[in-house]
C-alpha positions as CSV (number, residue, x, y, z in Angstrom):
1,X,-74.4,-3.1,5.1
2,X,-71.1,-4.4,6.7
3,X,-70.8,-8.3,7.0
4,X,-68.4,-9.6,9.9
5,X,-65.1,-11.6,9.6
6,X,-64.9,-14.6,11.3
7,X,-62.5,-12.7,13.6
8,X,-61.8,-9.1,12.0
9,X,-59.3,-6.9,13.5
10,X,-60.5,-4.5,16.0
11,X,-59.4,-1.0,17.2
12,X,-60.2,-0.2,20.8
13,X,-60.4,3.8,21.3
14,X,-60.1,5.3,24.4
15,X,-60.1,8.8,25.2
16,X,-57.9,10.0,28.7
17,X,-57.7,13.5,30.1
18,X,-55.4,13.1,32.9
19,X,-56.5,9.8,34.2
20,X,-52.8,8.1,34.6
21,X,-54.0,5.3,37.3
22,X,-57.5,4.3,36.2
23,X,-56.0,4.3,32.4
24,X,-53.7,1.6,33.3
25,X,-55.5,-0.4,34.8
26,X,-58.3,-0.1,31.6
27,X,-55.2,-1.1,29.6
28,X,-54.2,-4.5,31.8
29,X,-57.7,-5.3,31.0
30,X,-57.6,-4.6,28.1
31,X,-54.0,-6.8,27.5
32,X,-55.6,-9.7,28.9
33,X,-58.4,-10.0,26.5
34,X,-59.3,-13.5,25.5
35,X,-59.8,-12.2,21.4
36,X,-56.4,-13.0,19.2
37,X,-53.6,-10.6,20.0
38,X,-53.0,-10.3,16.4
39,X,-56.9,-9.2,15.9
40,X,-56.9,-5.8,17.7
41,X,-54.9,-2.6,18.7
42,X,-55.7,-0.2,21.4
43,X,-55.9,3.6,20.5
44,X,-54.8,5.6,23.3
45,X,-56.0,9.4,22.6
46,X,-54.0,12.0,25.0
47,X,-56.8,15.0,25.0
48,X,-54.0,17.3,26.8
49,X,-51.2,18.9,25.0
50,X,-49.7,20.2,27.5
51,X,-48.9,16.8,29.8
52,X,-47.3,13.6,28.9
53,X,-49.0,10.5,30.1
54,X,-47.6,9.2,33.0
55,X,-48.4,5.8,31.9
56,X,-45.5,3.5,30.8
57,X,-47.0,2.4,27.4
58,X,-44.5,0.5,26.1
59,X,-45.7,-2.3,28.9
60,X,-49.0,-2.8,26.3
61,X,-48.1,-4.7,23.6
62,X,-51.1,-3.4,21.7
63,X,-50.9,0.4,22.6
64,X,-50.4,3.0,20.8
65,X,-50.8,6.8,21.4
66,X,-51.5,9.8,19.6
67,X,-52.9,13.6,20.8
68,X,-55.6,15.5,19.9
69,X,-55.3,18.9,20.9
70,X,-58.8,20.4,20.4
71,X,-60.6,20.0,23.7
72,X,-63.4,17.3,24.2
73,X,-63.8,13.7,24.3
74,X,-65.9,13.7,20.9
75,X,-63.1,15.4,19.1
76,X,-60.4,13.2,20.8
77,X,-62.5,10.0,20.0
78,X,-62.6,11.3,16.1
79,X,-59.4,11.4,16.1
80,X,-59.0,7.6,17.1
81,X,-61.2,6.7,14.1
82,X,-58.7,8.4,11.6
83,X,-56.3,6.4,13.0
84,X,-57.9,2.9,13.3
85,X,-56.9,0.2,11.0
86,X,-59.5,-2.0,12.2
87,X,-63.2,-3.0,10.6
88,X,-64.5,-2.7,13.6
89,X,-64.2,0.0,16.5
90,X,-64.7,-0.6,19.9
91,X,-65.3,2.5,22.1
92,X,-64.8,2.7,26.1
93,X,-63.3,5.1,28.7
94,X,-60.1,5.2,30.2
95,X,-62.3,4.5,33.8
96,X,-63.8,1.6,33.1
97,X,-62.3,-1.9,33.0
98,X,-63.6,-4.7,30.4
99,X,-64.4,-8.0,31.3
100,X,-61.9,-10.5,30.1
101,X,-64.3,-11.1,27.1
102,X,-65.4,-7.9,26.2
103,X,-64.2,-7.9,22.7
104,X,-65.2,-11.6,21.5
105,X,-68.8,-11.1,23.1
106,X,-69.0,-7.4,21.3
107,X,-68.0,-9.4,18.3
108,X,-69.9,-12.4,18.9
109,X,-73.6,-10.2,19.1
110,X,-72.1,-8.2,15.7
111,X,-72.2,-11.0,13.9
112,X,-76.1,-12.1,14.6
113,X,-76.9,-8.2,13.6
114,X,-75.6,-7.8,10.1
115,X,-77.0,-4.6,9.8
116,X,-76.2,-3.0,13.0
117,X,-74.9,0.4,13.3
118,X,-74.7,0.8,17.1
119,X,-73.9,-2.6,19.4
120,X,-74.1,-0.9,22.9
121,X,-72.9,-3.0,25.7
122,X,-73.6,-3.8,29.8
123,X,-71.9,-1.2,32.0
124,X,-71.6,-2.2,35.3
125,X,-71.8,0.3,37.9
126,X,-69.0,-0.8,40.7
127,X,-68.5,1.0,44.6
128,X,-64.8,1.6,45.7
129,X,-65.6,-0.8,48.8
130,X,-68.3,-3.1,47.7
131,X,-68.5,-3.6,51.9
132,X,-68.7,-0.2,52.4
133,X,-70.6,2.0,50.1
134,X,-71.2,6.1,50.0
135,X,-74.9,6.6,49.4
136,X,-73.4,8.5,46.6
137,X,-72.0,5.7,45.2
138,X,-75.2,3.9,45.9
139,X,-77.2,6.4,43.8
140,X,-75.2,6.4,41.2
141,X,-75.2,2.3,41.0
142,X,-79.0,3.0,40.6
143,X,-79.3,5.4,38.0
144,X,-76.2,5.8,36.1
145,X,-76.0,4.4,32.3
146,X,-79.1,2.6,31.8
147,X,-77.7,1.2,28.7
148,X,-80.6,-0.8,27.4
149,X,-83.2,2.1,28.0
150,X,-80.7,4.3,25.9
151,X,-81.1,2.0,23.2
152,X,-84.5,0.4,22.9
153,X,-85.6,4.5,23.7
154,X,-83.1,7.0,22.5
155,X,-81.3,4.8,19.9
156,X,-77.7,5.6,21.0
157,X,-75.7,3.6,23.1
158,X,-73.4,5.4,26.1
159,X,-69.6,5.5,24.4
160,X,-68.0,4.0,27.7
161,X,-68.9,0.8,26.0
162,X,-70.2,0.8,22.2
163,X,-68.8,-1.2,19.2
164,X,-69.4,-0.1,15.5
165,X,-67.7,-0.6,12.0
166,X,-65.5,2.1,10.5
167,X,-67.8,2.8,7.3
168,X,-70.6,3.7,9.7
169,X,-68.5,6.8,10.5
170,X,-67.9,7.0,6.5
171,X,-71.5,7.1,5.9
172,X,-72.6,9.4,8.6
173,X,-70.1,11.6,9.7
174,X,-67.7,11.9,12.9
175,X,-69.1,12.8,16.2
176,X,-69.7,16.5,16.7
177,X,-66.1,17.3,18.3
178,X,-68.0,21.0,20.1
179,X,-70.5,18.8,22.0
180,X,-69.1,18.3,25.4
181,X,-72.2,16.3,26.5
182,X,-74.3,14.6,24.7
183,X,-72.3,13.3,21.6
184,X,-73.0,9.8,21.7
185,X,-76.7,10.9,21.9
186,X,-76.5,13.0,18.6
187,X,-74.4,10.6,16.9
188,X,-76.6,8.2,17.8
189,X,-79.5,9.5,16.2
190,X,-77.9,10.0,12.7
191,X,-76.8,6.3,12.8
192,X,-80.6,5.3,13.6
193,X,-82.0,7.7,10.2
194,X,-79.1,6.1,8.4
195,X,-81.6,2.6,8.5
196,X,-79.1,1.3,11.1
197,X,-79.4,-1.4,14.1
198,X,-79.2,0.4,17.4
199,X,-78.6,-3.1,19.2
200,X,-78.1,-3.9,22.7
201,X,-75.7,-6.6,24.1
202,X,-76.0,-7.8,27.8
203,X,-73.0,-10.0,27.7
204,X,-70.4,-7.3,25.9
205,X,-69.7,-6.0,29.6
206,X,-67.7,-3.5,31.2
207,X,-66.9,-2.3,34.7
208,X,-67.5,2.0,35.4
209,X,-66.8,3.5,39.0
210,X,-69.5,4.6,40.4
211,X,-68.7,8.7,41.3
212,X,-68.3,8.9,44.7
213,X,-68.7,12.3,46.3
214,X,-71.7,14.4,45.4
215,X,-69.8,17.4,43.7
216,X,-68.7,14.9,41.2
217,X,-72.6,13.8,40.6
218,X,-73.4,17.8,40.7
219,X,-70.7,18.2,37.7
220,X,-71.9,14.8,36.1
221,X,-75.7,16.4,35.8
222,X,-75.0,19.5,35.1
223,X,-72.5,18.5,32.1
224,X,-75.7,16.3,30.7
225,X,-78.0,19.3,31.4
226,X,-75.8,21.3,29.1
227,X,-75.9,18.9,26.8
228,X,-79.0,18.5,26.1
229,X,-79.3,22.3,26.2
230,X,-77.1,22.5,23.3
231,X,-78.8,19.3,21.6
232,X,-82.1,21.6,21.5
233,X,-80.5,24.5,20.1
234,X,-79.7,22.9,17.2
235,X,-82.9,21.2,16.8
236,X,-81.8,17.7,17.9
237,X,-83.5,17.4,21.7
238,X,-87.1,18.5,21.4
239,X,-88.1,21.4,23.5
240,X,-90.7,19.9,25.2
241,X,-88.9,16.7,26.6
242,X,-85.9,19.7,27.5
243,X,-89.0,21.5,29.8
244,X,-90.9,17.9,30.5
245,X,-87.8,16.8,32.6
246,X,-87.8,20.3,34.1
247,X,-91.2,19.8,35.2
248,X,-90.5,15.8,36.4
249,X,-87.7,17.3,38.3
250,X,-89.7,19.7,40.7
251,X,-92.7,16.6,40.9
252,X,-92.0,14.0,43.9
253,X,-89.4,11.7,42.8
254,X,-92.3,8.7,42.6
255,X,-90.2,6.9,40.3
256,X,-86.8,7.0,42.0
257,X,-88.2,6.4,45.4
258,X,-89.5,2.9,45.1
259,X,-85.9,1.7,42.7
260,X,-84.4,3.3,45.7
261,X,-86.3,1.2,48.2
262,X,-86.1,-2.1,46.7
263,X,-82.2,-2.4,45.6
264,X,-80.6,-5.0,47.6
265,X,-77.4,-3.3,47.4
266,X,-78.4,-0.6,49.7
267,X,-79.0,-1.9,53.0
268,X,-81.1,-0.6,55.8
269,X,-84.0,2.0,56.3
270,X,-81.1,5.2,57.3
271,X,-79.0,4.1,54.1
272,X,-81.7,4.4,51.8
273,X,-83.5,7.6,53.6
274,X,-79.9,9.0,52.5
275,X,-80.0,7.9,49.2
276,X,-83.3,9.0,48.4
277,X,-82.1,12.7,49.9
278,X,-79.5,12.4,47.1
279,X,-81.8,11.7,44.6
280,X,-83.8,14.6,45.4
281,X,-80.8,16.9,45.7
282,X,-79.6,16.3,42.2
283,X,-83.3,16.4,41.0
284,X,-83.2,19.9,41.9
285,X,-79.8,20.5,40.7
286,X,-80.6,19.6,37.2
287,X,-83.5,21.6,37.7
288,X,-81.9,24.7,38.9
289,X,-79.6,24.0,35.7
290,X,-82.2,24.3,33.4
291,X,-83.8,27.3,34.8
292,X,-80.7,29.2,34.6
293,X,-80.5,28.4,30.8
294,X,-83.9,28.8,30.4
295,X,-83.5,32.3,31.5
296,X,-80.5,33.1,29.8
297,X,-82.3,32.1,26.7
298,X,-85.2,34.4,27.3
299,X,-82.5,37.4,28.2
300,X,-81.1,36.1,24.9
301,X,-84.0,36.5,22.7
302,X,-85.5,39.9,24.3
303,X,-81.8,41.5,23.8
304,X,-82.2,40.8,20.0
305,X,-85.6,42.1,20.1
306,X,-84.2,45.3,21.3
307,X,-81.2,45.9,18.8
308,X,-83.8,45.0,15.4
């Protein structure tokens, strides 16, 4: 198993599809790291051919660029890997902003896992206006990346914020570059056979918008429905769990309501009435989602039946 420098050189990989302004600011955070300037490099991965960045790179002292051309942030962050000179990679998004000690912490928790294949970090949810929430906002804040339940559960960590070594890739393969959804998840699980540490660290942290209107959260769940669609196709999302959350979905949201009612963030009875609407709205959007797939699937399978 790897064994960690006293400081080894990182690469930071982010993949951008169009996201000039958030990917800037990502990248003053990312400049303003408290981890030696001459122990990482940050891999900026252009995921669209066709369009320059708008982004003045040559501002970033550590910052390079390259392009991947085959659609997908899996095949975009494989193609940071190939590039990194670093022992050490450390994934986020081109949305999300690192705390000021983002790297030394991810390195820090490493080093007290010498066996760890996965070191998944805190991702902070954050409003626009922390004065002035949506109750989209405020649902997302409550639900989106539990990192610690992806790990101590699922054995993956969310690749907005995830550190690794290079030879883990060496030993288990890239990320699936057709997965649109889901990637980290599938990744994830080869690292865990592999006898890997899927490890999480609460002080490794990093800052994510929360989405803010609900077509955005629509697209968000149905993306991870797909996902995990494909996952079971190929054997890697069980069935039953795929058709369990179907089932959840439809149930009274018993769960959500009372996370919803006790979060200090979201103030007053109206506020919350309106999150918890949300909540049930894209409880039956994923639901909806996976009854159209279902079906196609079972179109699917009696169309063979008919041309045997």
């Amino acid at each position: 198993m790897a064994k960690v420098d006293p400081l080894p050189f990182v690469s930071v990989i982010i993949p951008t599809f169009n996201d000039d302004e958030v990917l800037e600011t990502c990248l003053h955070a990312l400049e303003r790291q408290n981890y030696p300037k001459d122990c990482y490099e940050v891999i900026v991965i252009n995921n669209n051919p066709n369009r320059r960045l708008a982004v003045d790179l040559s501002q970033f002292e550590k910052v390079r660029e390259d392009i991947e051309s085959q659609p997908g942030s899996y095949a975009a962050r494989n193609k940071g890997v190939k590039l990194a000179k670093g022992e050490v990679l450390a994934f986020t998004d081109a949305d999300c902003i690192p705390a000021c000690d983002w790297l030394y912490q991810g390195i820090d928790s490493l080093k007290q896992h010498s066996t760890c294949g996965i070191l998944a970090g805190a991702i902070q949810v954050v409003c626009r206006d922390e004065n002035k929430p949506t109750a989209v906002e405020l649902y997302d804040l409550t639900h989106a990346f539990p990192q610690q339940r992806y790990v101590n559960h699922d054995h993956y960590g969310a690749t907005a914020n995830v550190f690794t070594f290079k030879n883990v890739f060496e030993t288990v393969g890239f990320f699936d570059a057709a997965l649109q959804s889901g990637g980290d998840f599938e990744w994830g699980q080869r690292v865990y056979q592999a006898g890997y540490q899927v490890t999480y660290a609460e002080h490794a942290r990093i800052s994510h918008p929360a989405r803010y209107s609900f077509q955005d959260l629509k697209r968000k769940n149905c993306r991870v429905v797909k996902g995990h669609h494909r996952l079971m196709k190929q054997g890697l999302y069980s069935s039953k769990r795929f058709l369990g959350a179907l089932v959840a979905d439809l149930l009274v949201p018993y769960r959500t309501a009372p996370k919803i009612l006790q979060t200090k963030q979201i103030r007053g009875l109206a506020l919350r009435l309106k999150v918890l609407m949300i909540a049930v709205l894209v409880r039956y959007v994923r639901a909806w989602q996976r009854l159209q797939l279902g079906i196609r699937d079972i179109q699917h399978y009696r169309g063979s039946l008919l041309f045997r």
